[in-house]
Structure formats: structure tokens, C-alpha cells
C-alpha positions as CSV (number, residue, x, y, z in Angstrom):
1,X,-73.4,54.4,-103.0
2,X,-72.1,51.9,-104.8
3,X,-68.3,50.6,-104.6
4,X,-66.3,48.5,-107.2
5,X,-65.1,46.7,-104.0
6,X,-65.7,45.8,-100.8
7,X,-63.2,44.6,-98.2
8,X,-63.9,43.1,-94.7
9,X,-62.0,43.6,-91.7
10,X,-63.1,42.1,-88.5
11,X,-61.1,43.2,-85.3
12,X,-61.6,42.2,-82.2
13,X,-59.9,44.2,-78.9
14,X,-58.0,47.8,-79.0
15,X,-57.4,48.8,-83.0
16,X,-53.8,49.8,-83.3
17,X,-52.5,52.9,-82.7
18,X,-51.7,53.6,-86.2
19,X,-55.6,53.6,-87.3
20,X,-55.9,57.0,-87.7
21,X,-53.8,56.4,-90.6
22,X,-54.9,53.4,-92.0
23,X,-58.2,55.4,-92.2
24,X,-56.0,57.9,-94.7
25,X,-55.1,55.4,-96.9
26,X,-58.6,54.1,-97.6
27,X,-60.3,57.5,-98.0
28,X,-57.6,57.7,-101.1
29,X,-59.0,54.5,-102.4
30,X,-62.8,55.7,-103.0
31,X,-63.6,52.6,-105.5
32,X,-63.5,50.3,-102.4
33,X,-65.7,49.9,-99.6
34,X,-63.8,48.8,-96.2
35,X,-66.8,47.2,-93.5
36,X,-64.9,46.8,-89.9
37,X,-66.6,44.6,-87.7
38,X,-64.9,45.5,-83.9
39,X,-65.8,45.7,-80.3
40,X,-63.9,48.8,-79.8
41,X,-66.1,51.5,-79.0
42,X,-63.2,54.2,-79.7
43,X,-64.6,57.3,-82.0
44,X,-63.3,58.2,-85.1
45,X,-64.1,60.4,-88.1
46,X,-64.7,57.9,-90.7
47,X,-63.8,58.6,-95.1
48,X,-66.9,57.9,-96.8
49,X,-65.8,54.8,-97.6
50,X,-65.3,53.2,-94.5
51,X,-67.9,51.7,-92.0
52,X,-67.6,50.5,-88.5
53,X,-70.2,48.0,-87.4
54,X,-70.3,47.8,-84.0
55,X,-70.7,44.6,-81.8
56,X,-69.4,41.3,-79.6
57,X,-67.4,39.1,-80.7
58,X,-70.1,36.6,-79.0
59,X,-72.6,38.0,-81.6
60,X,-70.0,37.9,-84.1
61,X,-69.7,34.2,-83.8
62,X,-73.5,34.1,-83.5
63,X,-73.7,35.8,-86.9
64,X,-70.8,33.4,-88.4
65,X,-72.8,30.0,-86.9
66,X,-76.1,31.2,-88.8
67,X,-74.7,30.4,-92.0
68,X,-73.1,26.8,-91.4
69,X,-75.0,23.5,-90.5
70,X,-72.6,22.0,-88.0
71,X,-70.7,23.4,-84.8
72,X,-68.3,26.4,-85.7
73,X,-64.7,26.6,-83.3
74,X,-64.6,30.6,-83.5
75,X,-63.3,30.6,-80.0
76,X,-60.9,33.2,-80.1
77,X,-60.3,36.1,-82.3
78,X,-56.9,34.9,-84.5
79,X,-58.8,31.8,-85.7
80,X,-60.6,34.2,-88.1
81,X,-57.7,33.7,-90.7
82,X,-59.6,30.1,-91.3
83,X,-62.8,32.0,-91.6
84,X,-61.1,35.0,-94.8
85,X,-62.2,33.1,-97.8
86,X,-65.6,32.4,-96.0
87,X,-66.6,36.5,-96.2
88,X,-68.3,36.7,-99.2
89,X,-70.4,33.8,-98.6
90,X,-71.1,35.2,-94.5
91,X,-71.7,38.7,-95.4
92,X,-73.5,38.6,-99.2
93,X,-75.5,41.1,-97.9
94,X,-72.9,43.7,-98.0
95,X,-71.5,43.3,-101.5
96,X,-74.4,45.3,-103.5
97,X,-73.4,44.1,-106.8
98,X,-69.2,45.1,-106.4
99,X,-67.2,43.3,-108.7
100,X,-64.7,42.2,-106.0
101,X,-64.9,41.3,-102.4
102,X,-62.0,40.6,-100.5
103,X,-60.3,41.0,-96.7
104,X,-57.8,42.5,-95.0
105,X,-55.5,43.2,-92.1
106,X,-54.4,46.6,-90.0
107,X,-50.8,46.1,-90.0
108,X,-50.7,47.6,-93.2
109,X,-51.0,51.1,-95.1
110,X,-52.6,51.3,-98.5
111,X,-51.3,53.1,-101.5
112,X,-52.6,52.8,-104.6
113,X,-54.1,49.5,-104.6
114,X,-56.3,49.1,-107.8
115,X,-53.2,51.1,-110.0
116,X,-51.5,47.8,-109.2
117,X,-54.4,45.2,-110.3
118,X,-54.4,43.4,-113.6
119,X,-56.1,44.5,-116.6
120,X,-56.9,40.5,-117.2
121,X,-60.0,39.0,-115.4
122,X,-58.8,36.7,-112.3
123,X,-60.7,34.8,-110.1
124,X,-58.5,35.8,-106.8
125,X,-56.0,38.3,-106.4
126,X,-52.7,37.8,-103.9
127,X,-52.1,34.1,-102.3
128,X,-51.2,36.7,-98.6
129,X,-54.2,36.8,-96.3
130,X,-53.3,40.3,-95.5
131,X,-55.1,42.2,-98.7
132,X,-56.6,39.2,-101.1
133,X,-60.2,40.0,-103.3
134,X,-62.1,37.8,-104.5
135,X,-64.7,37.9,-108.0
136,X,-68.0,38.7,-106.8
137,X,-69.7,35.9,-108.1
138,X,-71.9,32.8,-106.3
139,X,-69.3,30.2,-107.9
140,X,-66.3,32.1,-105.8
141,X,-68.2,33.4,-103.0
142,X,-68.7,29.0,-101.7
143,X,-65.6,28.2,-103.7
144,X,-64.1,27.2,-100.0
145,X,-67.0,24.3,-99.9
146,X,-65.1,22.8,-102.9
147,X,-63.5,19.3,-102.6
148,X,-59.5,19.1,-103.2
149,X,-58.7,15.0,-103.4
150,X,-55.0,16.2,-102.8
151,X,-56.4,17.1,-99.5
152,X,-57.6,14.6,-96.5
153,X,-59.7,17.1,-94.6
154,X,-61.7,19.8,-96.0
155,X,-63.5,23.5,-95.2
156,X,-66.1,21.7,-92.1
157,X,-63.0,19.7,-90.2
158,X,-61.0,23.2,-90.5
159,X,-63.8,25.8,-89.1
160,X,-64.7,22.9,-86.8
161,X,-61.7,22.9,-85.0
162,X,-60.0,25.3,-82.6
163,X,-56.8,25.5,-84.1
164,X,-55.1,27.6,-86.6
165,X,-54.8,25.7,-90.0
166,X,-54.1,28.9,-92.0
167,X,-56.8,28.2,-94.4
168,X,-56.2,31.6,-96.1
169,X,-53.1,31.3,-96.9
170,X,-51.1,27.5,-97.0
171,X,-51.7,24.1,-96.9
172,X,-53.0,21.2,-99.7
173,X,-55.9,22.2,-97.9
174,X,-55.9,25.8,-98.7
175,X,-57.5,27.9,-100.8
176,X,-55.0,28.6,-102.7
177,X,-54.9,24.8,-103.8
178,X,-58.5,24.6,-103.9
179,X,-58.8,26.9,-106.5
180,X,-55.7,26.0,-108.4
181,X,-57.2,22.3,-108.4
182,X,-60.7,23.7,-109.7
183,X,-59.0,25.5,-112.4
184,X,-59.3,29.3,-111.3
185,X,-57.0,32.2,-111.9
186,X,-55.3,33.6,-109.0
187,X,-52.8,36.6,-110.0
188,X,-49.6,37.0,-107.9
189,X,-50.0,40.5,-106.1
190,X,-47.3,40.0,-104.2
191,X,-44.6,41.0,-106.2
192,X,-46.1,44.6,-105.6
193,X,-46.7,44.9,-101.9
194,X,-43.4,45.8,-99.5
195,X,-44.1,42.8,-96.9
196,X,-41.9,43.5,-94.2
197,X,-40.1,40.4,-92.4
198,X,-41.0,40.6,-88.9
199,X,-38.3,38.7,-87.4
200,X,-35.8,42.1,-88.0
201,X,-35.4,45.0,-86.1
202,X,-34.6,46.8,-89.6
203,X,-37.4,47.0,-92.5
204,X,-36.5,44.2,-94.4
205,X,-38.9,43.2,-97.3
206,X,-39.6,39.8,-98.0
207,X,-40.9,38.6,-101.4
208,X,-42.6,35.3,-102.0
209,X,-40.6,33.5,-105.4
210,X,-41.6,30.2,-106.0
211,X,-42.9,29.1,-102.7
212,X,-40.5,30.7,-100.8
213,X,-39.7,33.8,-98.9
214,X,-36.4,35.8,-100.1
215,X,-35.0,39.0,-98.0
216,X,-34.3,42.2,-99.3
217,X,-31.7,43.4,-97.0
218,X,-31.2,47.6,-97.6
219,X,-31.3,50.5,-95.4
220,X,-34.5,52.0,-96.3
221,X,-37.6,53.9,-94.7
222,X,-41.0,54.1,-97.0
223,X,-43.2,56.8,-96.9
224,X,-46.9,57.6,-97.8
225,X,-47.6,60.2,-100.0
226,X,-51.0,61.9,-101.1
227,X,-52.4,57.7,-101.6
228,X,-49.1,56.1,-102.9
229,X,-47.0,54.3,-100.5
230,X,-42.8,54.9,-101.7
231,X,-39.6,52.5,-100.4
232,X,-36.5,55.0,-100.0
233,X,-33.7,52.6,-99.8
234,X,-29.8,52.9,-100.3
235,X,-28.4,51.0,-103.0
236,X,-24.6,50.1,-103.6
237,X,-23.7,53.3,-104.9
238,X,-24.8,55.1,-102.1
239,X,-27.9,56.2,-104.5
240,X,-31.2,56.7,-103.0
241,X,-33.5,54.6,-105.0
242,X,-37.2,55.5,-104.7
243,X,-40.1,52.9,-106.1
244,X,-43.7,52.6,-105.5
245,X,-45.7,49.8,-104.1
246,X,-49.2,49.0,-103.6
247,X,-48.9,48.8,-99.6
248,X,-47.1,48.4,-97.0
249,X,-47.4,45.1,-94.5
250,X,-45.6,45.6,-91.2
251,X,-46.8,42.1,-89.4
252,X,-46.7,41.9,-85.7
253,X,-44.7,45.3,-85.5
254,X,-44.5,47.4,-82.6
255,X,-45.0,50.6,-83.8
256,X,-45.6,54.1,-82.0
257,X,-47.5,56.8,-84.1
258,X,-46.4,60.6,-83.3
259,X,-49.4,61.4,-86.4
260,X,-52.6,62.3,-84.4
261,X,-54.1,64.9,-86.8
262,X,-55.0,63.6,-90.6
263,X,-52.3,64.3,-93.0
264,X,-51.7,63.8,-96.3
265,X,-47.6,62.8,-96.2
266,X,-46.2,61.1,-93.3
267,X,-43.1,58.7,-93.0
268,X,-42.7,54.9,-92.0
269,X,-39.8,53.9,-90.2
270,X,-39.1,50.5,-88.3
271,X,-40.2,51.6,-85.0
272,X,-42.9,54.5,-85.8
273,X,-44.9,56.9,-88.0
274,X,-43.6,60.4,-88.2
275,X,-44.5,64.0,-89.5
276,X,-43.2,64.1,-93.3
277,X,-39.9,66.1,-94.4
278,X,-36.7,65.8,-96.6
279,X,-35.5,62.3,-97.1
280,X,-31.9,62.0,-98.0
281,X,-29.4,59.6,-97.6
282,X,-28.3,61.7,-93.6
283,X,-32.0,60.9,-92.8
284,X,-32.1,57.3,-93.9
285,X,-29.6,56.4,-92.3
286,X,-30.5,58.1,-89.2
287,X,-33.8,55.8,-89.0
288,X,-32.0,52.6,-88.8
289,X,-31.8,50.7,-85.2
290,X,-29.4,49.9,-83.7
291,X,-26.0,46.9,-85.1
292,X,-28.1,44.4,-82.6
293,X,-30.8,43.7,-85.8
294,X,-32.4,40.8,-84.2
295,X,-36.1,41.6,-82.8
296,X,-36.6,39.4,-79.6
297,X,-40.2,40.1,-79.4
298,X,-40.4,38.6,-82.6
299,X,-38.6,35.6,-82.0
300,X,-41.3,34.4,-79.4
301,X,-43.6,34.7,-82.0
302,X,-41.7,32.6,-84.2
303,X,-41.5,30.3,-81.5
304,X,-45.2,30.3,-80.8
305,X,-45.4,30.0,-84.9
306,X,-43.6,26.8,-84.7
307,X,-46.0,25.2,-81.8
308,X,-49.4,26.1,-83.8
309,X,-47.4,24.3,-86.7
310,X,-46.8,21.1,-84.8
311,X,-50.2,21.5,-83.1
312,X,-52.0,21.7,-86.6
313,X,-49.9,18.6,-87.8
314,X,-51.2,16.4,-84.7
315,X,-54.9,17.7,-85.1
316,X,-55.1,16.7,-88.8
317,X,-53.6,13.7,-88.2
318,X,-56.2,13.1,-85.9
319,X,-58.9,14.6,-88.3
320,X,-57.5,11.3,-90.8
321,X,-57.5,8.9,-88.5
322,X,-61.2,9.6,-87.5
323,X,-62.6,9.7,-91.1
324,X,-60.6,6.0,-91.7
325,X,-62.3,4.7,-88.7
């Protein structure tokens, strides 16, 4: 069977607790193909558009080092965020003619993800690592081999080193860059996803506007409805506003799941996934945390955010001063 297109996901350890339901909300988008590479051996009934390929992450990395001519640094699983825009060129023998490839994450539930593309032809879609496709074509696929001369270190010093440069995502090094240097058409996806700000106890979304990222502070709870993902969130008035987005990002979130059988409604709080019913303003507010708002789980990884930061800084500096030499 042929897909329109195909997403990877490799995941390495336990998946989440909330898989069962990510599961849902691809089986409700049958144009896409979703290939999970993982080392969890944990059964699951599978939508027909969904496959599980089973293996190491040794012989993952194995795989990976086949395709590049120099020593890969795929030590442990997060680096893969350098290796994203790598995917179509790694595993071309998945795509079987889609249009799109792309990657993705598991903190997230889909809604209605291609009701929420654009009817003009882009070369990437979303600058977030979390959902991003890519066109399906040999020019994009090794479009991270490109040289940016805004950048002093390119695609072989970043998968060559340990580190996490956040090649996905940031950086005059980026893809992002790369392709805005080579003159390719990346569509901004982001102002239809609810990406939720990790560093609050509450769901707060946070939107990217012009490079930076802006909080949308409301009571709200969102919910996931036959394939559609819905913010409920109290406005001024003391309305409930209701609007749709194209998924839901809950980063780093500890969340519970009381949903063990598959169901077609369910609702997303801050704190877990819960058997549908009546949302009013009462019930809203009822799923708010506590006044203390600050998550101090979260903060630590802030922190350890910061140090990979300063670490990347020193390493490229390093990279530079090697290549003057």
C-alpha cells in the first residue's frame, strides 16, 4: 500500500505510557505511513498504517554508519535530533514513491494533520523537530550535505560529535538556514500546532513569532475527538472558546494515562489522559493544578538545557579552531 507520506520515529527504551493513544491518532491519518524503529519489545495492535521495526540501538547505529564515509557519534539515543533531517537520505528504501517524508516525536497527539497543510508546494513543512516533512525528492533528501558560508562547521563535524547541536531545529548551522540559504520554501506550521511550554505545571501554549517564543497563559484542557485535536480554554468573559489544531506537543511531560482500551474521544489535561465527558467551564476549571504553577521537574531540565548550550558553544569553538589550524 502506498502512502502520500511517510514519517520516522526512532525510539529507544520504554515508549510512553500514552502510546496506545498516539497509535489512535495515526490510524485517523490513513494518507501517512508512521515506521517506528524501537528496542521495546512491548505488543501492541498496530492501525494499518503504522509499523514497528524491531531492533538494537547498536544495530541501529550500525544501520546509520552504512550510509556515511567517516566516524558517526550516535552514542546515545537524544543525539538522534542531529540525525532528523538525515531520514530520508538513511531510510530511501522506505519512501515507495510518497510525496513527503518527514519525522516525529511521541510527546504529541495528532489531529488532523494534512487539513492543516498548504495548498502551495514547499520544500519543508514546520521549523519544530517534533512533526517536520520533507519533499520527497533526491535534491531534499541530501539537502543537509549542503554548504551554508554563514556557518563555520557543517553536517560531518555535527554527526561527528557527541554532543547535541540541535541540527533539526536552531543554529546558522541548521537546517532551517541551510535551506533558507539555498533558496527553499519552508512553510511555518507552527502557528497551527498547540506546543505546550514545559516549564508550567498549567497547559500553557507557546507560539514561535519572529524567532521567539510567546505564552499563551488561559485555563484550558484540549481534547481529541474522532481525529481532531480541540483547545477548551476560558477567555475574559468567562466564555469557553473551543478551536482546533493540528496536534498537540506536550514536551518532557509527565503524564499518567487512565485510557487502556482504544477510544475514539478522550481528554488531555496537564497531568493525564482521561475517559471523555461534558466540558464546561465547572470542569475546566477543575483540571487546573494547583496556585504553585512552577514545574520543578522541569526546571532541571532547563538547567540541563542550559549546560548542553554552553557545552555545544565550547565544542564548535573547538570544531573552528581545528579547521584554522
Amino acid at each position: 500500500m502506498s502512502f502520500k507520506y511517510v514519517i520516522f520515529c526512532p525510539y529507544f527504551g520504554k515508549l510512553p505510557v500514552h502510546f496506545n493513544l498516539w497509535l489512535i491518532s495515526c490510524e485517523y491519518n490513513s494518507k501517512f505511513k508512521f515506521i517506528i524503529f524501537t528496542d521495546d519489545n512491548t505488543s501492541y495492535v498496530l492501525p494499518k498504517n503504522v509499523e514497528i521495526i524491531r531492533l538494537s540501538f547498536a544495530d541501529f547505529v550500525k544501520k546509520v554508519q552504512k550510509k556515511f564515509n567517516f566516524k558517526i557519534a550516535l552514542i546515545k539515543p537524544y543525539k538522534l535530533c542531529d540525525f532528523k533531517p538525515t531520514y530520508g537520505y538513511l531510510f530511501e528504501e522506505y519512501l515507495n514513491g510518497c510525496q513527503y517524508w518527514g519525522y516525529c516525536d511521541l510527546d504529541l497527539i495528532f489531529g488532523d494533520i494534512e487539513s492543516f497543510l498548504p495548498n502551495d508546494d514547499y520544500d519543508k513543512i514546520s521549523y519544530l523537530g517534533h512533526l517536520c516533512l520533507m519533499k520527497n525528492t533526491k535534491e531534499i533528501r541530501e539537502s543537509f550535505m549542503l554548504n551554508n558560508p554563514n556557518s563555520k562547521i557543517d553536517f560531518k563535524d555535527i554527526l561527528s560529535a557527541p554532543i547535541n547541536f540541535g541540527f533539526d531545529e536552531i543554529g546558522d548551522y541548521g537546517i532551517n538556514n541551510l535551506l533558507v540559504y539555498h533558496n527553499f520554501k519552508i512553510f511555518n506550521y507552527e502557528k497551527y500546532i498547540a506546543d505546550i511550554n514545559c516549564l508550567s505545571k498549567r497547559l500553557t501554549m507557546v507560539r514561535l513569532i519572529d524567532g521567539k517564543f510567546k505564552k499563551e497563559k488561559k485555563k484550558m484542557v484540549f481534547s481529541f475527538e474522532k481525529g481532531k485535536i480541540f483547545n477548551y480554554s476560558i477567555n475574559s468573559k468567562e466564555l469557553i472558546e473551543k478551536k482546533e489544531y493540528a496536534y498537540i506537543h506536550f514536551q518532557k511531560r509527565k503524564m499518567s494515562n487512565k485510557i487502556s482500551n482504544k477510544c475514539s474521544k478522550f481528554i488531555i489535561t496537564y497531568e493525564d489522559f482521561i475517559n471523555f465527558e461534558k466540558i464546561d467551564i465547572d470542569f475546566i476549571k477543575k483540571c487546573q493544578p494547583s496556585k504553585i504553577n512552577v514545574n520543578i521537574l522541569y526546571l532541571k531540565i532547563k538547567l540541563k538545557a542550559v549546560k548542553n548550550k554552553l557545552n555545544r558553544f565550547f565544542v564548535i569553538k573547538k570544531l573552528i579552531v581545528g579547521k584554522k589550524i
